[in-house]
C-alpha positions as CSV (number, residue, x, y, z in Angstrom):
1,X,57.3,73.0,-18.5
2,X,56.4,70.2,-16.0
3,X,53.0,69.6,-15.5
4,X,51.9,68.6,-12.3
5,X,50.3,64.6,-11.3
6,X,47.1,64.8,-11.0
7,X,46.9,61.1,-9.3
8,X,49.4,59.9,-8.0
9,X,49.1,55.6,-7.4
10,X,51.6,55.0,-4.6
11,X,49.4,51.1,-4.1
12,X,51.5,47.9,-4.6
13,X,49.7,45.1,-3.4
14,X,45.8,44.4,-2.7
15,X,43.7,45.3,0.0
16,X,42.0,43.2,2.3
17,X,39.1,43.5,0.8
18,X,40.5,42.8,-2.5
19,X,41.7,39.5,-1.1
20,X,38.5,38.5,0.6
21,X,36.5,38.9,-2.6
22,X,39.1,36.8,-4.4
23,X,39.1,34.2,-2.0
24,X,35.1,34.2,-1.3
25,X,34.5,34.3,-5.3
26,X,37.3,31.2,-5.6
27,X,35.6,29.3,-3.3
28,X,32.3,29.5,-5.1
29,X,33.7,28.0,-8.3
30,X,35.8,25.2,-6.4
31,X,32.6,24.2,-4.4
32,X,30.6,24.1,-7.5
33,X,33.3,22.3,-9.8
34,X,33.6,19.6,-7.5
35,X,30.6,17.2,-7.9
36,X,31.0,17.5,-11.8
37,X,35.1,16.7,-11.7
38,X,34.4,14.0,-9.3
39,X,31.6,12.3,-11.7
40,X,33.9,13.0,-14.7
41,X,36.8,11.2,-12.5
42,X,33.8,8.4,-11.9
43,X,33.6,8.1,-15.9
44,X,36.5,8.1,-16.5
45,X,37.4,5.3,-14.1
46,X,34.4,3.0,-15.6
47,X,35.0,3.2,-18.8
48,X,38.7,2.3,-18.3
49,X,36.8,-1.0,-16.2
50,X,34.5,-1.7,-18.6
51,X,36.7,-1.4,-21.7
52,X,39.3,-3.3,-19.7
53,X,37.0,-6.4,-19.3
54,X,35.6,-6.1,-23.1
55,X,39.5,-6.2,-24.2
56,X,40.1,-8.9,-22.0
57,X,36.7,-11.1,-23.5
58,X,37.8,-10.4,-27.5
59,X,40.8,-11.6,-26.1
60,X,39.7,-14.9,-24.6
61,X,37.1,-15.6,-27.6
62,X,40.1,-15.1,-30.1
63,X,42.1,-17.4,-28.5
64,X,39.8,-19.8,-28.2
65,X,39.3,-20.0,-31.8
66,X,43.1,-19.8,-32.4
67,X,44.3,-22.3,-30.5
68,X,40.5,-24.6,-30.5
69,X,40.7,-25.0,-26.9
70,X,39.0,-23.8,-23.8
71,X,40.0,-20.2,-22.8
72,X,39.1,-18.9,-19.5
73,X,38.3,-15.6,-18.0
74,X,38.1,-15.6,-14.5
75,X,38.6,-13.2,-11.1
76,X,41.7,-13.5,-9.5
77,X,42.4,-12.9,-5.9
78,X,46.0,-11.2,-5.1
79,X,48.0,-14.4,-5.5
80,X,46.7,-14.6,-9.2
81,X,44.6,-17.7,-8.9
82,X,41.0,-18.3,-9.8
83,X,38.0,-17.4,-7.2
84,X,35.6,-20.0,-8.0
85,X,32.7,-18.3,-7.0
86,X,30.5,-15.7,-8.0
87,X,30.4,-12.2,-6.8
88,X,33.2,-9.0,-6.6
89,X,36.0,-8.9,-8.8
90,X,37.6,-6.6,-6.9
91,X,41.3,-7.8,-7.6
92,X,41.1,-8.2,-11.1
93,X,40.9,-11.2,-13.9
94,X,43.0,-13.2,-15.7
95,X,42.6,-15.1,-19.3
96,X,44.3,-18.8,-19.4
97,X,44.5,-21.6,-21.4
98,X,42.4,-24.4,-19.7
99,X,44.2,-27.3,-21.0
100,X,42.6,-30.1,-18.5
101,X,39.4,-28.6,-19.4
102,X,38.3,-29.2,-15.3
103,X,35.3,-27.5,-14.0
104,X,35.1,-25.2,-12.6
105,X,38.0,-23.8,-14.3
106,X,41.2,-23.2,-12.7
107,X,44.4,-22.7,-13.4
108,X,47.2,-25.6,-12.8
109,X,50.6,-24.7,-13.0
110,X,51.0,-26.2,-16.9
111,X,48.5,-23.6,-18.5
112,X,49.4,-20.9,-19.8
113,X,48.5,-17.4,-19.0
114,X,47.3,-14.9,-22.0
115,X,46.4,-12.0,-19.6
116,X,46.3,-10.7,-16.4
117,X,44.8,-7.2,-15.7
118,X,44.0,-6.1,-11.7
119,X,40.7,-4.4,-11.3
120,X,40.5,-0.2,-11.1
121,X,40.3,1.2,-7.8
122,X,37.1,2.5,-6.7
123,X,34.8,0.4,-9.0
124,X,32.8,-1.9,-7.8
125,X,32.8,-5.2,-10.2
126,X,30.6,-8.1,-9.8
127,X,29.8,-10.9,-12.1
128,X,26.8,-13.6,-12.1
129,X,28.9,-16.4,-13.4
130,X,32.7,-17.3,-11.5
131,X,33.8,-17.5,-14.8
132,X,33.6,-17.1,-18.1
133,X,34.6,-20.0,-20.7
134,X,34.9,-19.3,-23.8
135,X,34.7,-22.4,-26.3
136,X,36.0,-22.9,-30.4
137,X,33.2,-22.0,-32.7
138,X,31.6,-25.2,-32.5
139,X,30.0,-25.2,-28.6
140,X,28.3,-22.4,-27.2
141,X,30.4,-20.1,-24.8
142,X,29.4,-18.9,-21.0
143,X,26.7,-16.4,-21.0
144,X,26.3,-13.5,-18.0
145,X,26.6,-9.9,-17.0
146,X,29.1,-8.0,-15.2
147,X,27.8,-4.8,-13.8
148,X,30.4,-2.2,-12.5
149,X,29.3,0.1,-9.8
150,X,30.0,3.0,-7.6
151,X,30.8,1.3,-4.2
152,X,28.7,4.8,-2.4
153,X,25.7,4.3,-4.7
154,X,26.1,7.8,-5.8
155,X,27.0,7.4,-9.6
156,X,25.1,5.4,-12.1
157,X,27.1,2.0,-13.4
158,X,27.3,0.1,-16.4
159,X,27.0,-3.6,-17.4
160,X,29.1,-6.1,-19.6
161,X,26.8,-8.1,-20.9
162,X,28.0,-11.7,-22.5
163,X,26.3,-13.9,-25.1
164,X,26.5,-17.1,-25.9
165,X,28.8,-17.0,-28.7
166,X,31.0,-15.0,-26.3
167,X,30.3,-11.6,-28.0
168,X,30.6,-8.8,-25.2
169,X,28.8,-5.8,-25.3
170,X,28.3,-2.8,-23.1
171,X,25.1,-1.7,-21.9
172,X,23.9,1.9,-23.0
173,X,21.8,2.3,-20.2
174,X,22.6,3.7,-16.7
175,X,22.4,1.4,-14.2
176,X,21.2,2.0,-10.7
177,X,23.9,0.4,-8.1
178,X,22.9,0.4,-4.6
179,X,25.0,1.6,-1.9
180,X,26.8,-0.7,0.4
């Protein structure tokens, strides 16, 4: 004996109302996940910077005391040669060998280069020195900060800060960076 279907679901796709909630409620969640993926994009971003530059500072202080001659860190502008200026280093840095040992340091075609990095995208990078020279054990090394911002002023930055035995550190503080 067959018993007869009580319900009978002929549907095979939503209704328009289906979708519209879908959409609406999708919506909702994208607009609210995108400030906190953008600042974890931000984060991510700086601390690639600033662990970039701190690699880049062991480096120059370790060869310094390898080799016992001057090692420089310095920004470089697109063609790979020193800025000799304070301010952005919005290209990126480089670590050389200064072998003339000229001030302000800059590269001549002899001395070698021990790195080269270019600077993140989106991160604004400014030092208070136009270089940094790192110097054997003996003579103190170039003290500053490097502070590396948001270029909207809408994140909070961080800073390098060097001493003068060339030890970097980061700052555990959030910096305020004002908008350009």
């Amino acid at each position: 004996m067959n018993s007869p279907r009580k319900f009978q679901n002929n549907s095979h796709g939503w209704t328009a109302l289906n979708l519209l909630i879908s959409v609406s409620i999708i919506a909702i969640l994208t607009s609210l996940a995108l400030p906190a993926f953008s600042r974890l994009v931000w984060d991510l971003r700086r601390v690639s910077a600033v662990n970039s530059l701190v690699h880049s500072l062991h480096l120059a202080r370790s060869e310094a005391i390898k080799r016992a001659r001057l090692v420089v860190l310095c920004p470089t502008d697109a063609s790979g040669t020193c800025l000799e200026r304070t301010g952005p280093w919005t290209d990126g840095w480089m670590v050389f060998v200064n072998l003339d040992r000229d001030h302000p340091p800059r590269r001549d075609p002899g001395e070698p280069i021990i790195h080269m990095t270019s600077a993140p995208a989106g991160i604004d990078i400014h030092a208070n020195r136009s270089a940094f020279v790192m110097r054997p054990v003996t003579v103190r090394s170039t003290n500053g900060t490097v502070t590396f911002c948001d270029p909207a002023g809408r994140m909070t930055g961080r800073a390098v800060i060097v001493s003068y035995t060339g030890r970097p550190r980061s700052s555990g503080r959030d910096l305020r960076c004002p908008g350009l």
